[in-house]
N, C-alpha and C positions, 0 to 999 in steps of 0.2 A: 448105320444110317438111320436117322429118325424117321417115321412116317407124319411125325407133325409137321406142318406147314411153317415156313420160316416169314417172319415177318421182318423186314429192315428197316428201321425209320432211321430219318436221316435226318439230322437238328432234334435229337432225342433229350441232349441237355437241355430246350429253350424253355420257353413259357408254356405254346400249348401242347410242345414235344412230350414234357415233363409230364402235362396233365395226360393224355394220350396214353403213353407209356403205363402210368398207374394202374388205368383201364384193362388195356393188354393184358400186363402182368397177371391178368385173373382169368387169363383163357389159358386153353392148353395147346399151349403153340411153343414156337421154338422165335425167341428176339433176337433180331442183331441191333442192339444199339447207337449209332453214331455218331458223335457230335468232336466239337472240338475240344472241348472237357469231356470230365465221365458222366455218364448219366447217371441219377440216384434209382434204385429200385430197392423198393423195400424189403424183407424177406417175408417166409410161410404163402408166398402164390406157388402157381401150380406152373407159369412159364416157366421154360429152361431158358436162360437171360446169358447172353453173351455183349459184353462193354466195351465198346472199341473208340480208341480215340484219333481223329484224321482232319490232316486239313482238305477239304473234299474238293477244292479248287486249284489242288497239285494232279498236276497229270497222272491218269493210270488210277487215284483213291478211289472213284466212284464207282470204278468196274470191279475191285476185289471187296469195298464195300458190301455189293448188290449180289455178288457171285453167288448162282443157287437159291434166289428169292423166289418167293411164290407170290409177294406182296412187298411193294416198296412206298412207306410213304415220306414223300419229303417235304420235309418242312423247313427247311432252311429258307433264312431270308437276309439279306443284306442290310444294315441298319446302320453300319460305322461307326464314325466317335461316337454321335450325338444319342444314339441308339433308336431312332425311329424313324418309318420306311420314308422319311424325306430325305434322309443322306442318299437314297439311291438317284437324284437327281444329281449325283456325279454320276453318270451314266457309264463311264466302262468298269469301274469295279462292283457296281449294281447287276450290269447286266451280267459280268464272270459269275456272283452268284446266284443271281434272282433266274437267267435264263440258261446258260452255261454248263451248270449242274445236270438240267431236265437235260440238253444235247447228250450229255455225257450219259446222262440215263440209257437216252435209246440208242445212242452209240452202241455200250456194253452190252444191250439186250441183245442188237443185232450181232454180235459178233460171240455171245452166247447161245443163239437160238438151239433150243432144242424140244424132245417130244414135249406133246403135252399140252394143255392149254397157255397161253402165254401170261405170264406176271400180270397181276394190278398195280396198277401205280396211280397214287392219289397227292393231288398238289392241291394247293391250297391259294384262289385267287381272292379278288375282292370285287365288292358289288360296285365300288366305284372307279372299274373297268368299262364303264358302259362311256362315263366320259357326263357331263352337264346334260341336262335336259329338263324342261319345260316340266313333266311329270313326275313326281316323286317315286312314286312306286315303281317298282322292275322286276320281272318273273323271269330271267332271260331270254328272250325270246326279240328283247331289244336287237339293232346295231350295233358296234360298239365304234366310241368313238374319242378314246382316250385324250388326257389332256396330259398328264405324267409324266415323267419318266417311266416312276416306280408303274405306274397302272400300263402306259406300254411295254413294260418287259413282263410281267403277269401275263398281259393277251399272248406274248412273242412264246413263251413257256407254255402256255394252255392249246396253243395251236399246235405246236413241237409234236405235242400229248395227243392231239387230235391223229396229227397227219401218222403218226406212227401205230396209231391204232388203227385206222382206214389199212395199214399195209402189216398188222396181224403180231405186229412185234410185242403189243402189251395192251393191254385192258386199261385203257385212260381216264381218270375221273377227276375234273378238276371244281372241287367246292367254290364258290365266290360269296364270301364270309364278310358280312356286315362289321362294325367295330369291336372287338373281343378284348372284354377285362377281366379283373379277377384277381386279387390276395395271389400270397405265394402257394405255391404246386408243388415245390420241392424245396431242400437246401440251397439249389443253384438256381433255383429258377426263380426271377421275379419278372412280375410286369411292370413296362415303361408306356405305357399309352397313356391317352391324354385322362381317361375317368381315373387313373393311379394317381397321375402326376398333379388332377385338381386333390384327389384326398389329401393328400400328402398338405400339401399351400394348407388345406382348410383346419389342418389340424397344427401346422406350425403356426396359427393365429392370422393368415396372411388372405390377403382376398381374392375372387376369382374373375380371371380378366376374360373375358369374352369378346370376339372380333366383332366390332359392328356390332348389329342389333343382334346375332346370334339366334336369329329366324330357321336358319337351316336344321335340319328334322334328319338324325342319324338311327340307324339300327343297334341294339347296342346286344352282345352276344356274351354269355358268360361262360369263362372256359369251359368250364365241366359239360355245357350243352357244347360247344364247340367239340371237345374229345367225342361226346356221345355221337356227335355228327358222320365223325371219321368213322366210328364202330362200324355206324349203319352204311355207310359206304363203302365199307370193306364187306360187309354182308353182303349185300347187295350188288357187288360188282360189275357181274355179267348183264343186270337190266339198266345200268347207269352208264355204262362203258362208250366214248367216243362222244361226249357230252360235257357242257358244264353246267354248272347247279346252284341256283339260287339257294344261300341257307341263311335265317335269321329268324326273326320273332313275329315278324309282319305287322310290326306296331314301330310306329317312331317315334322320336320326342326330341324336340329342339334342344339345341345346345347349349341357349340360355336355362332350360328348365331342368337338362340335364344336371347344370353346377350347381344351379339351386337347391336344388335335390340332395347334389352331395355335399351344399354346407348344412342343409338342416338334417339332415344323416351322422355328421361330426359331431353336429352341437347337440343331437340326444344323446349320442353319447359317454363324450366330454361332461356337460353341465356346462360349455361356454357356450356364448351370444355366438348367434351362426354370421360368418363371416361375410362381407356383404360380395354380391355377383357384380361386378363391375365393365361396363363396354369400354374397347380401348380401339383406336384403329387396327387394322390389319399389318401386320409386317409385309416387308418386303417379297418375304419366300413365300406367301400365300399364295395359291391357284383357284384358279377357277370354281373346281370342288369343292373348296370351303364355304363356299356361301352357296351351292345345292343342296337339295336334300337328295335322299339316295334311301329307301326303303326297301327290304328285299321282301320279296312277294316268296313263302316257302314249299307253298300249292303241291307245285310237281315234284320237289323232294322230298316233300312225307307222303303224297300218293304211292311213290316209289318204294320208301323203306319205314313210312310208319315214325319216321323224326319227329319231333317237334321240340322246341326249348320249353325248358321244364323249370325254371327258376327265376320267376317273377324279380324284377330291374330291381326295385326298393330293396328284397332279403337278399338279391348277389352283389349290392352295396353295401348291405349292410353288413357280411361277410369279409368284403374287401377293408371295410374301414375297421372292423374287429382285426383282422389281419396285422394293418397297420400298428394297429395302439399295443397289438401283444409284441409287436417284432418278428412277427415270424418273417420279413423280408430278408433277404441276403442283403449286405450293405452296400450301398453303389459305389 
């Protein structure tokens, strides 16, 4: 038996599983890796890296998964065909993974309980859980008062975390993480959000369509601060525990200024005329959220563990759209 501490992430292949994972690998711990593909790990770290591959929504995965953790974090997220968190407005196969999983977390813990201080388990919400509001900014300490699907099974998952930590079964820490981009993290991991999905347009010569006047002011997160998020939250466990946590930059910038951004980011580049920022109506599947803004206030989670984003919007664009133009993306 090892006396290093085993860490389990769970959606270890994804985007910021990937980045996460990287980070890890340079402690001396002991990984379970889990996703539905393999995870990439480089070699020459110092973790001992075990690769497991599972569908974690078959009954019985999540508990031999987690079996003997000291730290579980999960990051699976439900995103289906389209690959982004609006297909979980099909609500039952969203909720199997988005809330489902955590059940099944404390499930296993309970019916693992043993000596010792009990597991950390860190999940990953979002700032716009809070739901519309008059005020941009949020330090949580708001109501919440979701409009979603995807943001009601977040809350349904973060309370799971809550109530099972009030009853001793695990260390619950749930991040609520502004918009996270970012270039590829691994071989398998690419991102599909929306500041990827404008590079991409802007560099196929194509324009960038913005809803309405594109007023609304988003937090915008780059993985690598995102990974470093979860570090310091794994550090930190015991004074964060039975809580969720505001993490982002505490600076906004609208959506329209955001795209604009990223075609004159393309076009220095490139050498081509930067493509133009274009309003179009809203579609149908838009909510509410889209035309709020949502700033997360980071205050009380770097009082806590000393966080902050460390990689200024313009150079972790300008990273994503170098990304782009080398290929380092996996093909979709």
């Amino acid at each position: 038996m090892s006396d290093r501490p085993l860490v389990v992430v769970l959606g270890a292949s994804g985007f910021v599983g990937s980045a996460l994972v990287a980070e890890l690998a340079r402690r001396d711990v002991r990984l379970r890796l889990v996703a539905r593909r393999p995870a990439v790990v480089g070699s020459g770290h110092p973790a001992e890296v075990e690769v497991r591959t599972a569908d974690l929504t078959v009954a019985g995965q999540v508990a031999e998964a987690i079996a003997g953790a000291d730290a579980v974090i999960n990051l699976l997220l439900y995103t289906g065909g389209d690959g982004t968190w609006r297909a979980a407005e099909d609500e039952a196969p969203g909720e199997r993974v988005n809330v489902g999983v955590v059940r099944d977390i404390v499930w296993a813990l309970r019916a693992e309980r043993r000596d010792g201080p009990p597991p950390v388990v860190l999940f990953p919400g979002s700032t716009s859980q809070v739901g519309p509001r008059a005020e941009a900014r949020v330090d949580g300490t708001e109501p919440d008062a979701p409009v979603t699907a995807y943001d009601r099974q977040k809350l349904a998952a973060e309370r799971e975390l809550k109530a099972a930590t009030k009853e001793g079964l695990l260390r619950g820490v749930t991040l609520r993480l502004g918009t996270v981009f970012g270039g590829r993290v691994s071989p398998t991991a690419t991102d599909r959000g929306v500041v990827t999905t404008m590079a991409r347009r802007a560099l196929a010569g194509e324009p960038l369509t913005v809803w309405n006047d594109g007023k609304a002011e988003r937090d915008l997160l780059y993985v690598e601060d995102v990974a470093g998020a979860f570090l310091a939250a794994l550090d930190h466990a015991d004074s964060l525990a039975g809580r969720h946590w505001l993490v982002g930059t505490g600076g906004g910038r609208s959506v329209h200024d955001i795209f604009t951004t990223i075609a004159e980011t393309v076009a220095a580049r490139t050498g081509a005329p930067a493509v133009p920022v274009v309003s179009v109506p809203a579609p149908p599947d838009a909510t509410g959220m889209d035309f709020h803004s949502v700033v997360a206030d980071p205050v009380a989670f770097r009082t806590v563990t000393g966080w902050q984003a460390r990689v200024p919007f313009r150079e972790a664009l300008e990273r994503t759209v170098s990304s782009l133009i080398r290929g380092d993306e996996v093909p979709r």
